[in-house]
C-alpha positions in Angstrom: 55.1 59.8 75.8 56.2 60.7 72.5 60.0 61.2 71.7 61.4 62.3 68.5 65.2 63.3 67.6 68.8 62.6 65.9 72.2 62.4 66.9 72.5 65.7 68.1 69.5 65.7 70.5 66.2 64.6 71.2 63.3 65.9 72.9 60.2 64.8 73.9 56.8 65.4 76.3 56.7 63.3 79.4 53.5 61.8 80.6 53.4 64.5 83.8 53.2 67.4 80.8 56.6 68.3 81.2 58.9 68.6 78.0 62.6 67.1 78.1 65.5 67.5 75.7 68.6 65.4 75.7 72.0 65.2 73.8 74.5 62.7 73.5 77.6 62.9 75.4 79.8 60.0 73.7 80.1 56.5 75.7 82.2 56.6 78.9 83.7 53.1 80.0 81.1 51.3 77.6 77.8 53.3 78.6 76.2 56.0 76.3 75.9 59.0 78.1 73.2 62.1 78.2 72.6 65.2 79.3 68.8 66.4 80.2 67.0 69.9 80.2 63.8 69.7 81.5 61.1 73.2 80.6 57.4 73.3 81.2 57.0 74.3 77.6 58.7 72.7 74.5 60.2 76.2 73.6 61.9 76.0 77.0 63.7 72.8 76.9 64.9 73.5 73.2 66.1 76.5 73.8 68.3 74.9 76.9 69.2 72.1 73.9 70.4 74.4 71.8 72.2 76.5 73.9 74.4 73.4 75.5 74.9 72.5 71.7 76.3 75.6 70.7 78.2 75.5 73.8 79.8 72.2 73.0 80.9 73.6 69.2 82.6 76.2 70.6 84.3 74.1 73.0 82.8 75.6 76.2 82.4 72.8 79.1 78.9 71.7 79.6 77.8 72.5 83.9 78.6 69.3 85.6 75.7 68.0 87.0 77.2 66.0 90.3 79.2 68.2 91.0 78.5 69.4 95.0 78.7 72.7 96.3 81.6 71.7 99.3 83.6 69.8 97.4 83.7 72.4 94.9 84.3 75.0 97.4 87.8 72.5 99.1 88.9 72.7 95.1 88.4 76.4 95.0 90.5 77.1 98.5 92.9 74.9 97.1 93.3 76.0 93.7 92.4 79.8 93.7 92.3 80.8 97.3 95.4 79.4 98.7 97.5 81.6 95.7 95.4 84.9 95.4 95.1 86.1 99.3 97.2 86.5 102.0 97.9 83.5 104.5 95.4 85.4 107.1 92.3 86.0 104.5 93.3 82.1 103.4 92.5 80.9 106.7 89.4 82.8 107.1 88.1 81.8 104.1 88.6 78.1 105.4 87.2 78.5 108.3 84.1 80.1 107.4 83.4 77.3 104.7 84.0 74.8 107.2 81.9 76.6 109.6 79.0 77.4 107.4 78.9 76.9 103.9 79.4 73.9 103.6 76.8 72.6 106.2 74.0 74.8 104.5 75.0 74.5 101.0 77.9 71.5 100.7 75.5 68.8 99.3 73.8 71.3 96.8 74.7 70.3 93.4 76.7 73.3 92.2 74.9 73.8 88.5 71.4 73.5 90.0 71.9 76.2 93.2 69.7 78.8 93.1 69.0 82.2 94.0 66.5 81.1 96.2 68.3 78.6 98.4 71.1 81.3 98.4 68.8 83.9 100.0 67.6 81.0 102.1 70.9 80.2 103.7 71.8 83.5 104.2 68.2 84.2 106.1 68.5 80.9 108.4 72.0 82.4 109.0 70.9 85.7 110.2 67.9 84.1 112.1 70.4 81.8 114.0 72.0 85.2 115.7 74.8 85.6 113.1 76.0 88.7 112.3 75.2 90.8 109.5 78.8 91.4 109.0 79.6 87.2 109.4 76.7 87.2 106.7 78.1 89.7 104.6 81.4 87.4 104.0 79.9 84.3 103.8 77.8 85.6 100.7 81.3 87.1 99.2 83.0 84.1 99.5 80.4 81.9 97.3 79.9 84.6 95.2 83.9 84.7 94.5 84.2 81.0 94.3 80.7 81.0 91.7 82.8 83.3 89.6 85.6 81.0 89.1 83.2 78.6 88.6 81.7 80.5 85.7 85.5 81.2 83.9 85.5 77.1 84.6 82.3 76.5 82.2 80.6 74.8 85.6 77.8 77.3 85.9 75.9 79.1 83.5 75.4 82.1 85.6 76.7 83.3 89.0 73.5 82.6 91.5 75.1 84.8 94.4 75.0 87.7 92.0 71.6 87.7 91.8 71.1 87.7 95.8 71.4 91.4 97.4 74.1 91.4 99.9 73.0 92.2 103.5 73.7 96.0 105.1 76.4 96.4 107.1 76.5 99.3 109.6 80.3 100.4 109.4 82.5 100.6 112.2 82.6 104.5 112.5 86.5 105.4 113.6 87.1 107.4 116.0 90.0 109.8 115.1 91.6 112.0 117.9 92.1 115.9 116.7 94.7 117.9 117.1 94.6 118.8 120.6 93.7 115.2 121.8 97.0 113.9 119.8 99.0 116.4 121.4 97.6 114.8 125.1 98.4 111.6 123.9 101.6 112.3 123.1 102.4 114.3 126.2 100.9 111.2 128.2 103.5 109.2 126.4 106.3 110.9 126.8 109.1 108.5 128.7 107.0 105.6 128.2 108.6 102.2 127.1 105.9 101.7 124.1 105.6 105.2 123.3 107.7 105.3 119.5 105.2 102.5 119.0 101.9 104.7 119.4 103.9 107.6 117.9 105.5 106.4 114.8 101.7 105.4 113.9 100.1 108.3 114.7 103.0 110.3 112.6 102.9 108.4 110.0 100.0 106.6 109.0 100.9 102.8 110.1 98.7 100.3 110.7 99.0 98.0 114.0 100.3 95.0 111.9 102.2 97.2 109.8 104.1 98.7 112.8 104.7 95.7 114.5 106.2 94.4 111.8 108.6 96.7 111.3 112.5 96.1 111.8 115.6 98.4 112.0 117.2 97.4 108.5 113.6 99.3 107.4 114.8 102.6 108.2 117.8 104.5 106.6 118.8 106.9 109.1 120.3 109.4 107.5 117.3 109.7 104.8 115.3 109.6 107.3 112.9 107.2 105.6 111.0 104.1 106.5 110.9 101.1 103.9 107.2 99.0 104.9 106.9 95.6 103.4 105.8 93.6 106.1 102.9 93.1 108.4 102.9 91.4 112.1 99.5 89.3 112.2 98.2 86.5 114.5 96.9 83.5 112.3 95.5 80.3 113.6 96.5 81.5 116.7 100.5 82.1 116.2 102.1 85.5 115.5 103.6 85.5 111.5 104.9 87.7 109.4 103.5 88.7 106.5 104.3 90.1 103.2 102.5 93.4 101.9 101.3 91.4 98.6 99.6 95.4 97.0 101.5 98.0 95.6 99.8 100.8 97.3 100.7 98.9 100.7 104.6 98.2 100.3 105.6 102.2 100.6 108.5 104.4 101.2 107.7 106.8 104.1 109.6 109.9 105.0 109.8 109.8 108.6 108.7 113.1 110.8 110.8 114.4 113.1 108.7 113.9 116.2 108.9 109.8 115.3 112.2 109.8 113.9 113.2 111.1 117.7 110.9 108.5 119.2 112.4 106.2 117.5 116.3 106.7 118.5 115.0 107.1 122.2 113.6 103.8 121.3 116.2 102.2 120.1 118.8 103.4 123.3 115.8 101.4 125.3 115.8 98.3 123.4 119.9 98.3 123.6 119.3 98.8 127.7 116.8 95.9 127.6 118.9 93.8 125.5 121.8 94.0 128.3 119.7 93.5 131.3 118.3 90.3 129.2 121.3 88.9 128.5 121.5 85.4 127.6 117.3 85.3 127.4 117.4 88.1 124.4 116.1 87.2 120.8 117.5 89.0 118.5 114.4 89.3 115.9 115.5 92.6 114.3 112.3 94.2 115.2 111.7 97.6 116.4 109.1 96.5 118.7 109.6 94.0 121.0 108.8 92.5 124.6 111.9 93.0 127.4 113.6 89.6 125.7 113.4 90.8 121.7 110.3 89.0 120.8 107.6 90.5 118.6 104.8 91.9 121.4 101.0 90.3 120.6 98.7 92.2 119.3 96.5 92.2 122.3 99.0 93.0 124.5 99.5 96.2 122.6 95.8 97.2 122.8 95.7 97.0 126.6 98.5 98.6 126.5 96.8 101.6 124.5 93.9 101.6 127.2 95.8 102.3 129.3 97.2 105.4 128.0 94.4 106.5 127.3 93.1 106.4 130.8 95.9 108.2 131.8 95.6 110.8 129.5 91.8 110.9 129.8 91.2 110.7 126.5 88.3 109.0 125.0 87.9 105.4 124.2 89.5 104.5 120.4 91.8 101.6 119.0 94.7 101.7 118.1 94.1 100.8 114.7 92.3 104.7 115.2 95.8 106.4 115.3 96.1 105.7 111.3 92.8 106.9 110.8 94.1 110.1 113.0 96.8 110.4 111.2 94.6 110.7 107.7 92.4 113.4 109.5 95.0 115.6 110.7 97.0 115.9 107.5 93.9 116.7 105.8 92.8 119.2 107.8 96.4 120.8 107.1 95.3 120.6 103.4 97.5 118.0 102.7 96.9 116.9 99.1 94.0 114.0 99.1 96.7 112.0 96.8 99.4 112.4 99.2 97.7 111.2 101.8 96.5 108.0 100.1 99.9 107.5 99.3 100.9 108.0 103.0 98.4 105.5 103.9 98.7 102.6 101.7 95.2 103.2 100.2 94.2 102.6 96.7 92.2 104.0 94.7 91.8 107.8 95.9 88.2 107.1 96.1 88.8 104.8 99.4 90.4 107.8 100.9 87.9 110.3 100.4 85.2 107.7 101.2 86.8 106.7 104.5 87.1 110.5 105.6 83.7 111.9 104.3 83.7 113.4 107.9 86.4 115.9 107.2 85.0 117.8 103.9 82.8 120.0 106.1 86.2 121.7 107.5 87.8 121.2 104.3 85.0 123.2 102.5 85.4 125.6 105.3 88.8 126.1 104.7 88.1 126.6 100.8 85.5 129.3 101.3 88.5 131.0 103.5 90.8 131.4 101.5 88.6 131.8 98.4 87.0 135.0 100.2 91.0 136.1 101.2 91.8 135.5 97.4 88.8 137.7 95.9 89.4 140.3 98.5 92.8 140.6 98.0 94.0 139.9 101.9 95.9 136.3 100.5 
């Protein structure tokens, strides 16, 4: 082989054809260290030399080369993860990189993954029965943690960027209309949980949101609801979460159909509260179980079933009555903005996006009262 070069790098043509060009990187604990880039062509390698040389001059990191993909990843869940998401997205995030990054990608060296191992991964995932939507997070989450890693000067490029993220069908909600909400609510009338299904319903809440809820929230004579905390099961406990967006921690005024729900309720809770006696909690929630304590989640969805049965109504979740709650104010004409407000959404995009399937009546509505206007019967 023949090798020319100087201080600053080297290259030279190995006797397998294949051209390599190396730099200095000072001595560590005695040793002289180098860093390689290896091209088919001369012009290849030197242009790899000279980038990394630039790189170093304007004091951007050179990739490090031993670096592995899982240990990278417990360093990214620790150091950007664990402060930028909620507790519940946090524990997701670990779980799925337990589950499945890291034993299909955890001994990959993080500067030399490819696009094509990517895609690889995620095919043996979906060819091992796991779901597109399970796929569609695990690609997310190394694409998030390959962008720090690019602000870190570890990668050159983002390699999950360049992999097209699997479809996902969408759940499709199932909204009630106006005469179904009126049978729900009917159906509810007198029942223990019924300011819980209302107060949603009216108002736009979701299930966390709801259940999370306390009675220092509302200012009774306003009439307004303060949310600011959420109700979630994580790791398998029930917590209570902050509302970390803007758009989600939201001043409500509270309808009168919920704000009487939720007086009857709270004459209930005070008649539960005696006949517990000495066995009551007192959480502050507006929700509870017969001794004070926040109800689970999955309680409250059986408990939804079964209205419904009784009402005869078809089958929805309850995470549905916010989405119902969108669709009828729309349908009013309720100002697009005012109901993303109402909702917690943000931007207004997400709102119209999410109910595509009401701009048929909408338009309907418009042609209306554009043909009143013209024809002078507004």
């Amino acid at each position: 082989m023949s090798k020319r070069g100087n201080n600053e790098g080297s290259i030279y043509k190995r006797d397998d054809g294949r051209w390599v060009a190396s730099m200095s990187l000072g001595r560590e604990n005695g040793k002289l260290k180098r860093k390689y880039f290896y091209g088919d062509t001369r012009k290849q390698a030197q242009e790899q030399l000279a980038k990394a040389l630039r790189d170093v001059q304007q004091g951007i990191p050179l990739p490090a080369e031993r670096l592995q993909v899982g240990p990278y990843l417990d360093q990214w869940l620790s150091e950007i993860a664990k402060s930028k998401t909620r507790r519940k997205t946090f524990v997701f995030y670990q779980q799925q990189i337990r589950l499945h990054l890291k034993p299909g990608l955890g001994h990959k060296v993080v500067a030399k993954l490819t696009p094509q191992e990517v895609e690889q991964f995620i095919n043996k995932k979906l060819e091992a029965g796991l779901s597109a939507q399970t796929v569609k997070h695990l690609h997310a989450i190394l694409r998030n943690a390959l962008n720090r890693a690019m602000k870190w000067g570890l990668v050159a490029r983002n390699v999950a960027m360049l992999v097209d993220p699997r479809h996902v069908k969408r759940y499709e909600a199932v909204p009630l209309d106006p005469a179904q909400a009126r049978t729900l609510l009917r159906t509810l009338h007198h029942d223990r949980l019924e300011a819980l299904f209302t107060v949603p319903l009216a108002m736009g809440l979701r299930p966390g949101e709801a259940l999370g809820l306390m009675w220092s929230d509302i200012e009774w004579e306003r009439g307004t609801l303060h949310l600011s905390r959420a109700l979630q099961r994580i790791e398998g406990k029930l917590r209570i979460e902050e509302l970390k967006s803007r758009s989600s921690r939201r001043s409500l005024k509270i309808p009168e159909i919920a704000l009487s729900g939720l007086k009857a309720h709270r004459l209930r809770q005070a008649e539960e509260r005696l006949a517990a006696g000495l066995e009551w909690h007192d959480t502050g929630f507006v929700f509870t179980t017969r001794w004070g304590t926040p109800p689970a989640p999955r309680f409250v969805a059986r408990s939804f079933k079964r209205i419904l049965r009784l009402a005869d109504l078809p089958h929805t979740r309850v995470y549905d009555l916010w989405h119902t709650c969108a669709t009828l104010l729309l349908v009013q004409g309720v100002h697009p903005r005012v109901v993303m407000e109402i909702l917690g959404h943000s931007p207004i995009s997400l709102t119209m996006n999410t109910y595509s399937h009401v701009v048929p009546q909408l338009q309907d509505q418009a042609a209306g009262l554009m043909d009143n206007l013209l024809s002078g019967n507004a």
